[in-house]
N, C-alpha and C positions, 0 to 999 in steps of 0.2 A: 600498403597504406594502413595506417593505424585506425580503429573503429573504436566508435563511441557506442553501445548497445544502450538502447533506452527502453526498459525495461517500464511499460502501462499498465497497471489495474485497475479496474474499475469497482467501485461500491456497490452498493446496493440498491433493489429497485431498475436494474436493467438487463433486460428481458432479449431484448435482439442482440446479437452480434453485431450486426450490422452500423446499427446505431451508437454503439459503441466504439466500432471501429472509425465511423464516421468523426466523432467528438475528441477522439485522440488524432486521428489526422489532424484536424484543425489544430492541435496544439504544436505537433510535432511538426509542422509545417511552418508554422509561429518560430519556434526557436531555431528551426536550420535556417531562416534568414533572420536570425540575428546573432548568430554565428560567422564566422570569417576568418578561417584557418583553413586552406586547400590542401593539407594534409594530412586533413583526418579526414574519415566519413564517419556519419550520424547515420544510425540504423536503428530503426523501430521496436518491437519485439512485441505483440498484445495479449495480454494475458484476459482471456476471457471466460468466466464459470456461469455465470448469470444464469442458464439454463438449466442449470443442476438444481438449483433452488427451484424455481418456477413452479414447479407441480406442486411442490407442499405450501408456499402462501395463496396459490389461487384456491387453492381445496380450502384453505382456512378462512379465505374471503368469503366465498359462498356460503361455507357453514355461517359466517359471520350475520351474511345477508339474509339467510336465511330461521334467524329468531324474528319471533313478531313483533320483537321489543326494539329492534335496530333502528328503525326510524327517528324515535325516541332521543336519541343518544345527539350529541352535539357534535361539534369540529367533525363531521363526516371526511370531508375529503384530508383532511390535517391527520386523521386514524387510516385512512385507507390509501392517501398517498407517503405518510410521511413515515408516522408511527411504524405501521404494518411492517411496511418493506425494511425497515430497518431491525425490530426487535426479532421478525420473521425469517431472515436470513442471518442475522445472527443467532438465532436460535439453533436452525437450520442445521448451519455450520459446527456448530459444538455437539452435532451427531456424529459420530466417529463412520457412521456410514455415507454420510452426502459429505465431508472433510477429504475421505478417502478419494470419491470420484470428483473432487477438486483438484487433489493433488496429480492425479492421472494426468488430467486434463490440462492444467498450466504447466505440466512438467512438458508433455509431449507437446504443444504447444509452440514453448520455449526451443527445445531443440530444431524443430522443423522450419520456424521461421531465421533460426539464426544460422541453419544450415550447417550442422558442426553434429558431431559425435560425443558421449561422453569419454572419450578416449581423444578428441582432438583437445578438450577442457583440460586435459592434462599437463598437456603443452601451450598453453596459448602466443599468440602473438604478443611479442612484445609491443607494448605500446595500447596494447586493446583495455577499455576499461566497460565497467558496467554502471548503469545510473538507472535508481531506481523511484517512479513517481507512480504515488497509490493514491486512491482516492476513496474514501468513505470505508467501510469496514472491510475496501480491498487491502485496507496498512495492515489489518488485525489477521486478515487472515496469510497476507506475504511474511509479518511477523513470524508467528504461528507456525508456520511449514519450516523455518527458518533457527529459530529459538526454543522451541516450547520444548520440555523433555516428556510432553505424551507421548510423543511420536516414537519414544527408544524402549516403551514398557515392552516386557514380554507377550501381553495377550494381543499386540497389535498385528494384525497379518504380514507376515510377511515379506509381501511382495510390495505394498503399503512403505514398511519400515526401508526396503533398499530404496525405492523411489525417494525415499526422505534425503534417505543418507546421501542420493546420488544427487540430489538438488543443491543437500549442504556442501559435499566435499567437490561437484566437481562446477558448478558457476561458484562457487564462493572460496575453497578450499578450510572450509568448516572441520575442524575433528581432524585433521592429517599431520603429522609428525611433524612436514616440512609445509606450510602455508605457503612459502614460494614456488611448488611445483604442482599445484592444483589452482584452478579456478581463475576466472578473468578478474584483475583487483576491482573491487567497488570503489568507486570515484564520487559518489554523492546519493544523497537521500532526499526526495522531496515529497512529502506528504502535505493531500489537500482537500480540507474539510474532516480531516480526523476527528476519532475520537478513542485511539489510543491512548491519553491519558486517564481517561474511566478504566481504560482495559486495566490499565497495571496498579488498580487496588489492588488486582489478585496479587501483584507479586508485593507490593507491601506489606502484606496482609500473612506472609510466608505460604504462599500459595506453592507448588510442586508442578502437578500439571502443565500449567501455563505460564509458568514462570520463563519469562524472557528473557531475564539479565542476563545471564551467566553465560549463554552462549551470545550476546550481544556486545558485551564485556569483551568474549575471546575473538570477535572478527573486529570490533574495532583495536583489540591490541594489536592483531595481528597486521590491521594497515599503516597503525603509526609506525612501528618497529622500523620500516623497512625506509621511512620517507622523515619522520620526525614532525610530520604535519596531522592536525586532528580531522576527522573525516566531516565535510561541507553536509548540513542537514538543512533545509528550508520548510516550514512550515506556516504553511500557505492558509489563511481562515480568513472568509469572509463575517464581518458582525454581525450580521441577518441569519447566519446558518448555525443553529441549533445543535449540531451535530461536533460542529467547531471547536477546540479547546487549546489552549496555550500548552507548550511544551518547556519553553524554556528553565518554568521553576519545578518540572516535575523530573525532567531525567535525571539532575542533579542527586534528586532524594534514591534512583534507582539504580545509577552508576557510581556514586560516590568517587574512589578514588579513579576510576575510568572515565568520569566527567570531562577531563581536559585533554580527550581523544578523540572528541566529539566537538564540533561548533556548530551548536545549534542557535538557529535565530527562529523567531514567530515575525512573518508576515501577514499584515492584514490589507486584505486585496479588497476595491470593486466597493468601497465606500462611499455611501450616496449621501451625502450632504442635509438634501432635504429630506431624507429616514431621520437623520438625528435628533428630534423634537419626540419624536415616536420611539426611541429604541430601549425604554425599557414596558413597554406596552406591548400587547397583543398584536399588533399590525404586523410588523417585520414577523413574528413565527409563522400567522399564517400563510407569507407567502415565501417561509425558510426554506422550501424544494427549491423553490427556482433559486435560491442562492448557496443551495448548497450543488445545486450541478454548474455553477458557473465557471468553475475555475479552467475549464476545457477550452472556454473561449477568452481566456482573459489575457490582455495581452501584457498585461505586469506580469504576469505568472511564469507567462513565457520567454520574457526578456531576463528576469532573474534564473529561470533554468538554465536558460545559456549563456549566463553571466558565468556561472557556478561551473559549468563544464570547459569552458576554453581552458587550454594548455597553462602553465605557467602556474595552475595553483596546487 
């Protein structure tokens, strides 16, 4: 029987495991009953790092709390729940030391729950696909591990740099001569509460580093080629959440002629009616957390993933 791999990340600002795993249940729950094809299975996969940051925004909380002047300061909890965890695990993460015990950590992760080898990745099941839903600055960093050419410098370690390679070439078949005999095909993209779009100043801007396209460019050619169909992208924002930003007129400026290999739509989820008197005011930011973690329980969110996944497209 053919599997569907639905590959979870989560954002930033979450600290347990637990909790995490808890919020992707509910989703992925969500979408196998609104699913209806007994000939596939849908199988989870959770990619969790959360803890690897943890140590360095709580240290910085405390230093935080700890001037005499903090009191002082305004939007307390909008800084220390919103701001913090976000510029603070992005920070974080653009240390080549806390990136590295990331990538450890969702790589081995990955393998154990999908119960496969990177030597069965070689061979996959026919029929098996991978579908990939990130949330919050978990898109930038699946991007990143995925795309970016820091990961290929020479000063990088190593054992680092195979981990990379093993993630590109054997789930995805990244960099391989023959894209047909490596990696499970990727079937769809859904990101939600992104802010991906900020990220790829950098590659506007001719950034190196971080620059995504190029290998982004090579995995979606590599899925039309085979099918003649552009790869399903959903991108999921709530208009209360801060963090949120439209994709649809930005890929265009960063894929150019691989634009039409890609179908991307911007979804706006979880719209409340009565916000809209409010919505260019103050009120909806201060309560942008709780709408930027909503999309775990949203049940548009969920019907549209599994719209995107059944067979036939």
């Amino acid at each position: 029987m053919a599997t569907d791999y639905i590959f979870f990340i989560h954002g930033v600002n979450t600290r347990e495991k637990s909790v995490f795993h808890q919020n992707a249940q509910i989703l992925f729950d969500r979408i196998q009953s609104s699913t209806h094809d007994p000939s596939r299975t849908l199988k989870p996969v959770y990619l969790f790092w959360g803890d690897v940051s943890a140590k360095g925004t709580d240290e910085l909380l405390k230093g935080l709390k700890a001037s005499p002047k903090w009191t002082q300061f305004w939007f307390q909890n909008l800084r220390t729940e919103q701001i913090l965890p976000f510029v603070g695990d992005a920070a974080l993460y653009l240390s080549r030391g806390v990136s590295a015990q990331i990538v450890r950590q969702i790589a081995d992760q990955a393998l154990c729950q999908m119960g496969v080898t990177l030597e069965d990745l070689k061979t996959p099941r026919q029929g098996d696909r991978l579908h990939l839903v990130t949330h919050s600055w978990g898109t930038v960093i699946l991007f990143d591990v995925l795309f970016a050419p820091r990961w290929e410098a020479n000063d990088v370690d190593l054992e680092i740099r195979q981990t990379v390679e093993n993630i590109r070439t054997g789930f995805f078949g990244l960099g391989t001569a023959d894209n047909k005999s490596y990696g499970i095909p990727l079937g769809s993209i859904h990101t939600m509460g992104s802010p991906i779009s900020l990220f790829s100043l950098i590659n506007l801007n001719d950034g190196h580093s971080f620059n995504l396209t190029p290998k982004l460019k090579e995995l979606l050619e590599s899925i039309y080629k085979p099918t003649g169909k552009p790869l399903p992208w959903r991108n999921y924002a709530h208009p209360g959440d801060p963090i949120a930003y439209p994709l649809e007129g930005v890929m265009p400026l960063l894929l150019r002629e691989s634009s039409n290999k890609v179908e991307i739509e911007d979804i706006i989820s979880l719209t409340n009616p009565l916000m809209q008197p409010f919505s260019q005011s103050l009120l909806p930011l201060l309560s942008g957390g709780e709408a930027h973690g909503s999309y775990w329980k949203s049940k548009e969110v969920a019907k549209t993933i599994a719209e995107v996944i059944q067979p036939g497209r």
